[in-house]
C-alpha positions, -999 to +999 in steps of 0.1 A: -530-359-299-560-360-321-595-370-301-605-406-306-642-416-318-642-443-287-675-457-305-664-459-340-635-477-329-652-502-305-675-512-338-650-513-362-635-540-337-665-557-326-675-560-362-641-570-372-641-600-348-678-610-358-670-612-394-642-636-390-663-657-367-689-656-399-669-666-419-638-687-403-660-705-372-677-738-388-714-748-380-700-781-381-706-812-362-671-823-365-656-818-331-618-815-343-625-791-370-644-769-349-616-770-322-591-764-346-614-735-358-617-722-326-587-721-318-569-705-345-599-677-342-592-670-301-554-671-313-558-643-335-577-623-309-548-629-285-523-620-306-541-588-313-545-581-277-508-582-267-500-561-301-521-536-284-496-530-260-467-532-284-448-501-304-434-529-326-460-555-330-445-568-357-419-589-338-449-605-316-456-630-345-412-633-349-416-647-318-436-675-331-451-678-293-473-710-287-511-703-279-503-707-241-475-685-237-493-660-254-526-666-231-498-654-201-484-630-222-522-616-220-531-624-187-499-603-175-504-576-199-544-572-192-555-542-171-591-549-174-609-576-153-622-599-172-643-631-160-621-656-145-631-687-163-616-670-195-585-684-186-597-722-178-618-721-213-585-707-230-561-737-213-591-767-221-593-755-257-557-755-260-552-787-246-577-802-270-562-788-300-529-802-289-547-833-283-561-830-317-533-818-335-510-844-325-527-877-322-546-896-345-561-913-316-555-884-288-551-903-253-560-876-233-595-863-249-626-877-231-606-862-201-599-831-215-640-825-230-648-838-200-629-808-181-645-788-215-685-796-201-675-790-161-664-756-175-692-747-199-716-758-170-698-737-145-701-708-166-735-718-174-746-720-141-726-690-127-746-663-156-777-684-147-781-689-189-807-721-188-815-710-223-782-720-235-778-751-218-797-769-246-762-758-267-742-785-242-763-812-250-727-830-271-694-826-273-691-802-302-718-780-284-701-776-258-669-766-273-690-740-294-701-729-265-665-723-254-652-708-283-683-688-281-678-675-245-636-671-255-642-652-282-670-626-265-649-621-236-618-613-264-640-589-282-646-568-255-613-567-242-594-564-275-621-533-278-610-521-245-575-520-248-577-506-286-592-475-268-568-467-240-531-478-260-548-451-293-542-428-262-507-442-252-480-417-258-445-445-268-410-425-266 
């Protein structure tokens, strides 16, 4: 097997996932838009993750698996730590976007960006980041924030797992 430029590959996928943040991830006040945003971004980083892993990727998206079978898909699949609250931030953003996404008047939402800012300030707290806690000021900063921290923690692990499966040998 041919030798693997580990760095090349880790910015061609760093780079990859910064681009279509650029250009997909609104600087937007609009808290459902940028929900909706983020989501769909962290989706496709998922989806990438467990196709990783795959010798058939291709019947990954046939499966047509919601966001939060994939997230355990990912967490079962992953063999690199990763922080914990990862998986919190991925459950509160889906759980807003279903919020979002099915109600015109979503019951459950000051509960769930509630559960959104006790996250963010956990997190916040935790990586002792007082320069960003101006960005949790509202609602929509926070979930920035979220996406934010969801889709860095993605990167590197989509990066990760790119570099050891190029060395997977499949029968």
């Amino acid at each position: 097997m041919p030798e693997v430029d580990v760095d090349a590959l880790v910015k061609e996928h760093l780079s990859n996932w910064r681009e279509l943040s650029k250009k997909y991830f609104p600087d937007s006040p609009d808290l459902t838009l940028v929900v909706l945003k983020g989501h769909l971004i962290i989706e496709q980083q998922i989806t990438a993750l467990i196709c990783h892993y795959c010798p058939s990727p291709h019947y990954i998206a046939e499966a047509r698996l919601s966001l939060s079978q994939k997230v355990s898909l990912a967490r079962a699949l992953l063999v690199i730590p990763v922080p914990a609250q990862l998986w919190d931030v991925l459950r509160v953003i889906n759980s807003l976007r279903n919020d979002l996404a099915h109600n015109l008047e979503p019951p459950k939402l000051e509960r769930h960006v509630a559960g959104a800012r006790a996250i963010a300030q956990q997190i916040a707290d935790e990586k002792a980041l007082s320069s960003q806690r101006q960005d949790l000021d509202g609602d929509v900063g926070v979930l920035r924030y979220l996406v934010g921290f969801a889709h860095g923690c993605l990167q590197v692990a989509d990066s990760c797992v790119a570099v050891m499966e190029t060395q997977r040998k499949y029968a």
